[in-house]
N, C-alpha and C positions, 0 to 999 in steps of 0.2 A: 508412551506419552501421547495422549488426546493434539489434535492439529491445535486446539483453544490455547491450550496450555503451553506448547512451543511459541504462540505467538503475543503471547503474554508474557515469556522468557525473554521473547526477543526483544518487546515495545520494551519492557522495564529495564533491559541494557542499555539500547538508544538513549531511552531518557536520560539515565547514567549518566552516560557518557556525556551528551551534552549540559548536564549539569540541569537538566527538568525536575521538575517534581510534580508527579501526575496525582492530587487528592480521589485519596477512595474514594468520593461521590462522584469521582469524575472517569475513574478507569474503564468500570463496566461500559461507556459511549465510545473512549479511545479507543478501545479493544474493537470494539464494532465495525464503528470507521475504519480501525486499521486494516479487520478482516475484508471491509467492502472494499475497499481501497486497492488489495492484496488483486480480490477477483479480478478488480477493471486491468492490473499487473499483465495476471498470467492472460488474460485474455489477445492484451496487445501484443504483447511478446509472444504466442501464439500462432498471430498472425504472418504469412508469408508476404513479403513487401521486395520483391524481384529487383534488381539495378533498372530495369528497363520502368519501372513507374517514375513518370516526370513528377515534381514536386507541386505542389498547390500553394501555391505565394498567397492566393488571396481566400477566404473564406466567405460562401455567400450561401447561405439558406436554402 
């Protein structure tokens, strides 16, 4: 099974489940999103973030 296709198995559970209903004109963008979505995922999770990094309380440019 195509990685597409498991993830089109998966959105259309979710949705399920929550009681969604995703219109065909509208699947093929969910899909997309969910796949971009996915990447930004495993990228964070990914990353190594040690106990010794202090937290960032504030956000500044």
């Amino acid at each position: 099974m195509r990685e597409q296709d498991k993830t089109l198995t998966r959105l259309e559970a979710t949705a399920e489940s929550l009681g969604l209903a995703i219109p065909d004109d509208c699947l093929p963008g969910v899909l997309a999103n969910t796949q971009l979505l996915q990447g930004y995922v495993d990228l964070i999770c990914g990353m190594s973030l040690p106990d010794t990094c202090l937290p960032a309380y504030e956000y500044q440019p």
